[in-house]
C-alpha positions in Angstrom: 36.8 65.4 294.2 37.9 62.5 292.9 37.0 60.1 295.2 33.4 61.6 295.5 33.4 60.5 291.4 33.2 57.1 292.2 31.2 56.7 295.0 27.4 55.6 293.4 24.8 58.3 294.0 21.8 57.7 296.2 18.8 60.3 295.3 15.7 59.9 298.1 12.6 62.1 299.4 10.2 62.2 302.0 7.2 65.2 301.6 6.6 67.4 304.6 2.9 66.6 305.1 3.2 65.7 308.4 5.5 64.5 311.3 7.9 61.5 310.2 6.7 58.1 311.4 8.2 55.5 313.0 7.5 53.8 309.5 9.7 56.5 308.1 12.3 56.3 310.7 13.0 52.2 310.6 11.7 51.7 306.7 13.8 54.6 305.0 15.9 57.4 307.4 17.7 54.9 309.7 18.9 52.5 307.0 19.9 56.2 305.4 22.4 56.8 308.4 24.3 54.1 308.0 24.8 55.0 303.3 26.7 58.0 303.6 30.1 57.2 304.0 29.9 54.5 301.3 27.8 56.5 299.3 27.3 60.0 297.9 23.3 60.8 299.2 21.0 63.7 298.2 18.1 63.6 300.6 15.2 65.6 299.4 12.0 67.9 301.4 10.0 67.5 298.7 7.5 70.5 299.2 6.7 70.2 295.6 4.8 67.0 295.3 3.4 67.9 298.7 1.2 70.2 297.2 -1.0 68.0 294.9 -2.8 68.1 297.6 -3.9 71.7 299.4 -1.8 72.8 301.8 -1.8 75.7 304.5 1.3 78.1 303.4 2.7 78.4 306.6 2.3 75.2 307.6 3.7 73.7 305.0 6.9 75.9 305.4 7.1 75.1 309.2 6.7 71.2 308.7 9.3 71.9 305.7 12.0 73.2 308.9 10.6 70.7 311.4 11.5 67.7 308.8 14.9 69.2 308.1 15.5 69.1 312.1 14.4 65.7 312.2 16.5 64.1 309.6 19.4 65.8 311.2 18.5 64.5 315.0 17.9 61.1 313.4 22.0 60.7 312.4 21.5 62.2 308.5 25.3 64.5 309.2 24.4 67.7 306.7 28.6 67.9 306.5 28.0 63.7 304.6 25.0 64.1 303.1 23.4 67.1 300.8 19.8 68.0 302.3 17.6 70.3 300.3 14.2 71.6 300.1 12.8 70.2 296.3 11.6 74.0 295.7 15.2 75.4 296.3 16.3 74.0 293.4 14.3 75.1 290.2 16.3 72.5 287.8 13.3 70.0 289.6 10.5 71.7 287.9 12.6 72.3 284.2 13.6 68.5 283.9 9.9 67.2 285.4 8.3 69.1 282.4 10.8 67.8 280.2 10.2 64.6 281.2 6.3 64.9 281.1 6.8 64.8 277.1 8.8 61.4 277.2 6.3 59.9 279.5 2.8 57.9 278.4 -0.3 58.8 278.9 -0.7 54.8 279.6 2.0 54.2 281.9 0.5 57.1 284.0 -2.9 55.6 284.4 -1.5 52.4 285.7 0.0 53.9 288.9 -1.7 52.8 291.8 -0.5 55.8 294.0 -2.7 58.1 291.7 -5.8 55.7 291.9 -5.2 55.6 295.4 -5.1 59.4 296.1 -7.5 60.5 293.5 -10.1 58.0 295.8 -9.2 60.0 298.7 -9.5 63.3 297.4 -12.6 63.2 294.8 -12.6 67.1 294.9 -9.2 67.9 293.6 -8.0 65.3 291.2 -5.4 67.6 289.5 -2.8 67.6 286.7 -0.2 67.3 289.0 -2.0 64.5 291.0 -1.7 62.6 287.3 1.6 63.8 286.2 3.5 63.5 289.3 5.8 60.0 288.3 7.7 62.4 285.9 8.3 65.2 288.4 9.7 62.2 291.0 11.6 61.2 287.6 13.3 64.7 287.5 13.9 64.5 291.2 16.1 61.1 291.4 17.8 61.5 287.0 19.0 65.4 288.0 21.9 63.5 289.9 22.8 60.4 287.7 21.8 58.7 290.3 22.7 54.7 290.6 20.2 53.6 293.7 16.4 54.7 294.9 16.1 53.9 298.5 12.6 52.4 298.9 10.1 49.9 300.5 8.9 46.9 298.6 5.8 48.6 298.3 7.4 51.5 296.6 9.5 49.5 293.0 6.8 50.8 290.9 8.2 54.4 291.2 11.5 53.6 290.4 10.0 51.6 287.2 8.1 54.1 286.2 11.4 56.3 286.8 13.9 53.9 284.6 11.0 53.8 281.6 11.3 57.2 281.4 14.9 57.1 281.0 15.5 54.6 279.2 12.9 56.3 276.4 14.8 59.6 276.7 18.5 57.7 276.3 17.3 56.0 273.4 16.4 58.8 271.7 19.2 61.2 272.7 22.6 58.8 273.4 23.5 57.6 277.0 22.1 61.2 279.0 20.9 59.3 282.3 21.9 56.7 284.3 19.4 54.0 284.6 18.6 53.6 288.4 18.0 50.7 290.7 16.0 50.3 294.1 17.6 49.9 296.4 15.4 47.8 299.5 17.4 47.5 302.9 17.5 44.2 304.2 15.9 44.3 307.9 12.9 47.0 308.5 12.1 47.9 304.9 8.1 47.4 305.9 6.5 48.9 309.1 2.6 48.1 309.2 -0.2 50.0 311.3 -0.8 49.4 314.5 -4.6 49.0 314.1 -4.5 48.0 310.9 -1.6 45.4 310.3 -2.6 43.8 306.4 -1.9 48.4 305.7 1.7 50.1 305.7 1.9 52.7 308.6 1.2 55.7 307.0 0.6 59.8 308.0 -2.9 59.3 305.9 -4.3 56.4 308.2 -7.7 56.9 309.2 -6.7 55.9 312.8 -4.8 57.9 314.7 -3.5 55.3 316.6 -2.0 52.8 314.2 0.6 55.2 313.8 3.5 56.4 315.5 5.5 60.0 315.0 8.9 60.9 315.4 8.1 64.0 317.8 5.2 62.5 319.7 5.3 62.1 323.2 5.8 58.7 325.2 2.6 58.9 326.8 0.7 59.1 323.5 3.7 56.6 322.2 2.8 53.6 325.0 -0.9 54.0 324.8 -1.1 53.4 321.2 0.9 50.2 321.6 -0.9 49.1 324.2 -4.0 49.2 321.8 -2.1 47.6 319.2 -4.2 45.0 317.4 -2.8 41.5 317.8 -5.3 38.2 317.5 -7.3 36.2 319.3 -5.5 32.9 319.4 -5.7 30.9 322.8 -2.3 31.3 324.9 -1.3 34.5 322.8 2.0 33.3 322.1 4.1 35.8 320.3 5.8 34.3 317.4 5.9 35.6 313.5 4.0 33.9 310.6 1.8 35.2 307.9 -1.6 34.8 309.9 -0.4 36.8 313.1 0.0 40.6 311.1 -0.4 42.4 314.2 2.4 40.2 316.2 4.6 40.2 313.8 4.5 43.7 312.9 4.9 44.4 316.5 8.1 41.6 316.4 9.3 43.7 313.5 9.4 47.1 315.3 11.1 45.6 318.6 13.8 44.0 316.3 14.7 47.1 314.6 14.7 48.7 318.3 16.7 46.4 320.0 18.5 44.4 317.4 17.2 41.1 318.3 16.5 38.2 315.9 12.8 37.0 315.6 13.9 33.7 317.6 15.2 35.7 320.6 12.2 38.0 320.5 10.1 34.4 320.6 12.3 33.2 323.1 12.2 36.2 325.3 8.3 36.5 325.6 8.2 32.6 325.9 4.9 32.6 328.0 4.6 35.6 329.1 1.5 36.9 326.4 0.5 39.7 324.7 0.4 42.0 328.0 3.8 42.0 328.6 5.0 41.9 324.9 3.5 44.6 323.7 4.0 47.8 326.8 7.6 46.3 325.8 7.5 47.0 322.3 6.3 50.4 323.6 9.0 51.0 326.0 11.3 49.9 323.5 10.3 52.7 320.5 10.2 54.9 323.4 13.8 54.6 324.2 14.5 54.7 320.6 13.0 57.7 319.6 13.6 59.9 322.7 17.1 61.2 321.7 15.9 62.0 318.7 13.1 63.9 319.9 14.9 65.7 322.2 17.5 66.7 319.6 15.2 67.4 317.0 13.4 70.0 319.5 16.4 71.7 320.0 17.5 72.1 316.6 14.3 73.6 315.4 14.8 76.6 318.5 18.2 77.6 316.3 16.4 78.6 313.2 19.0 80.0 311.5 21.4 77.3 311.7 18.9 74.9 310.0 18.3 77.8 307.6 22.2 77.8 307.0 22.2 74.0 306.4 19.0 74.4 303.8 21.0 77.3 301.7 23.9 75.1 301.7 22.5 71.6 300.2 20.5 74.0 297.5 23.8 75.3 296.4 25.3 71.7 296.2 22.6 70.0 294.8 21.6 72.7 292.4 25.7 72.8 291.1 24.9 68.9 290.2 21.5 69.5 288.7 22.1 72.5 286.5 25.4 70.3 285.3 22.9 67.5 284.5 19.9 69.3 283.2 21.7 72.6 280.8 24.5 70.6 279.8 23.3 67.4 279.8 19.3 66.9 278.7 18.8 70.5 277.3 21.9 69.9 275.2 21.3 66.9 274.1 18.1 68.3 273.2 19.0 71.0 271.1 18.4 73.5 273.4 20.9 76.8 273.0 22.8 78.5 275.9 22.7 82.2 275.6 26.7 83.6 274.7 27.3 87.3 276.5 29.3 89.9 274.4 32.9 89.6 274.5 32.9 86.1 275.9 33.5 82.4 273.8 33.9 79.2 273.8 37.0 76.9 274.0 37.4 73.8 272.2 39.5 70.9 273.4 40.5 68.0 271.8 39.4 64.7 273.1 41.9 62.4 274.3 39.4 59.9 273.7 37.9 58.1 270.7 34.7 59.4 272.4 34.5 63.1 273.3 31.2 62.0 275.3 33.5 59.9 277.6 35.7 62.6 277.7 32.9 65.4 278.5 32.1 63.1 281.2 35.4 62.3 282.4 35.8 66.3 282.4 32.5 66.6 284.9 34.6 64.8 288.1 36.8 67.8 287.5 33.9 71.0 287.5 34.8 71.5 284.0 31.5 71.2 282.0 31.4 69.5 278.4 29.7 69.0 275.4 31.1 67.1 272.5 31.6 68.8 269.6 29.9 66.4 267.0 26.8 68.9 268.2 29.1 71.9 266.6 30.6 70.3 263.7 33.8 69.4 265.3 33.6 66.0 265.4 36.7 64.8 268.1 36.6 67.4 270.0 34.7 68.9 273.1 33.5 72.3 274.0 33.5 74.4 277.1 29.6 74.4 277.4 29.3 77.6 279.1 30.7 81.0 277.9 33.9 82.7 279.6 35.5 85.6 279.1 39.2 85.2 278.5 40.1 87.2 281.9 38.2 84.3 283.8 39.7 81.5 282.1 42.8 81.7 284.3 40.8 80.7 287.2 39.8 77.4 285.6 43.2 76.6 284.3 43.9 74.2 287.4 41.4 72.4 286.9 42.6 71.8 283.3 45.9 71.0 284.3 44.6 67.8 286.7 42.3 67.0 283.7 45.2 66.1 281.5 47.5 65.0 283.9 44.7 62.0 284.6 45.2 61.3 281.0 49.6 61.5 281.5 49.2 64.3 279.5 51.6 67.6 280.2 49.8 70.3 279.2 
């Protein structure tokens, strides 16, 4: 448990509107792999933004399942990382409301993800549409998280995301950590095939400048094959700023293969865009096979990934109710409800601080308020109420509390 305390938190989500994309793969879920033994991740389905824009019910669940079985076949190990379904956990929806009273009217307008969707969907520019930054808030604050995994594209939300905190901690004392993106070095960008100067994106108005996880390598080497390049005279592949198309397509086979832009150059040396890009193609197709094939047979064992779902919304919803009712609400003045025969134990803080103590208390499961909110200033309460038959079950974890502080008792 201890360990886990000081390993810095990574909060990300992908909605289920669709198949992931090769964009998703390379930009976001393969760079994933590779965090959680350095990290501890929470890797989000999050259903809940997904429906800002109208969704078929049982399509929506099924592409829900389907994403869970493709984060798993893509190397995500559901034993090192907590996957959940945004929905499963309800502390989302409290905090994003919360949060939709410490966030501006102004600061709302000015995201360009709601100019750009509200363009695309004239007939159903909703609330949520508008109001959606302080939802994704909720979604990465709920686990004090330290880093935001996204693509240069994507800083405003985490912006957006550390304004909102920021506001709320100034107000209410230190009750969030501030986050910071995090953009992986190699990959963070992939572009459309037929549209190169446009991220590769489920929404494309082409079908074929994108590329899906599950589709097959038929469908996967013709759109390659169609890829937009240039017209320059020799079609020599190397990468600069005026060839998009070549070196997006450079991009992708790096990522595939490992190889360094030079080698790629030096590889196709000559040899033009008709042997470059079926290459490229070959090349994704190799890549994304396994996972396919995995991904298909996970999603015929229903209940194991059903299993997997139940167990990351017990995990993550353990870490967002200890963040959200005895951290914001708190804060807040919000009151816990005390059953008969049950109360509340004070402690006193071994620390000038009780809030560094309440905290310190949290790497431990034992949840803390300080008691400056009670009149009992130096001291910290149990935040929740227990009957004095069940407080022998916690008394471990009291004991390894004050032993971290050379305490005997």
């Amino acid at each position: 448990m201890e360990e886990a305390a000081h390993k810095k938190i990574i909060f990300s989500g992908i909605q289920p509107s669709g198949d992931l994309t090769l964009g998703s793969y390379m930009g976001a879920i393969k760079n994933w792999v590779a965090l959680s033994d350095e990290y501890e991740c929470y890797y989000c389905i999050v259903d809940m933004h997904a429906i800002t824009v109208r969704q078929v019910p049982a399509d929506l669940r099924r592409r829900a399942l389907s994403q869970l079985a493709q984060y798993i076949a893509c190397g995500l190990d559901p034993k090192k990382n907590t996957l959940f379904i945004q929905s499963h956990v309800p502390a989302h929806a409290q905090l994003g409301w919360v949060l939709d009273c410490y966030t501006m009217f102004g600061e709302l307008s000015r995201m360009t993800q709601f100019k750009d969707k509200s363009s695309k969907n004239a007939d159903n520019i909703n609330a949520g549409l508008f109001t959606y930054p302080a939802l994704m808030a909720a979604d990465i604050l709920l686990y004090q998280t330290d880093l935001v995994p996204v693509g240069g594209d994507q800083k405003q939300h985490v912006e957006i995301c550390r304004d909102i905190a920021m506001r709320f901690n100034n107000i209410y004392g230190d009750v969030f950590t501030i986050p910071e993106p995090y953009i992986p070095p190699t990959g963070a960008r992939i572009m459309s095939l037929t549209s190169p100067e446009n991220k590769m994106s489920k929404s494309d108005k082409d079908p074929g400048g994108c590329i899906y996880i599950m589709q097959s390598p038929d469908d996967i080497m013709r759109c390659f094959k169609r890829a937009v390049t240039d017209s320059e005279t020799g079609h020599c592949v190397y990468a600069c700023p005026e060839k998009l198309g070549v070196t997006n397509l450079m991009q992708i086979y790096s990522v595939c293969t490992g190889k360094t832009m030079d080698e790629i150059e030096a590889e196709f040396d000559g040899m033009g865009y008709g042997a470059f890009k079926p290459a490229v193609g070959e090349a994704v197709v190799e890549t994304l096979r396994p996972i396919r094939e995995e991904a298909e047979r996970l999603m015929k064992d229903k209940a194991y990934l059903e299993d997997i779902l139940r167990d990351g919304a017990e995990r993550a919803a353990y870490a967002a109710n200890r963040e959200l009712i005895y951290g914001a609400l708190t804060d807040m003045g919000y009151a816990c409800a005390r059953p008969d025969g049950a109360f509340y134990l004070f402690l006193k803080s071994p620390e000038p601080d009780a809030r560094a103590f309440c905290r310190r208390a949290m790497d431990y499961d034992i949840l803390l308020v300080p008691g400056d909110d009670f009149g009992c200033p130096g001291y910290a309460r149990l935040a929740y109420c227990v009957a004095r038959s069940q407080l022998q079950r916690s008394l471990p974890a009291f004991r390894k509390l004050a032993e971290s502080y050379g305490l005997s008792k």
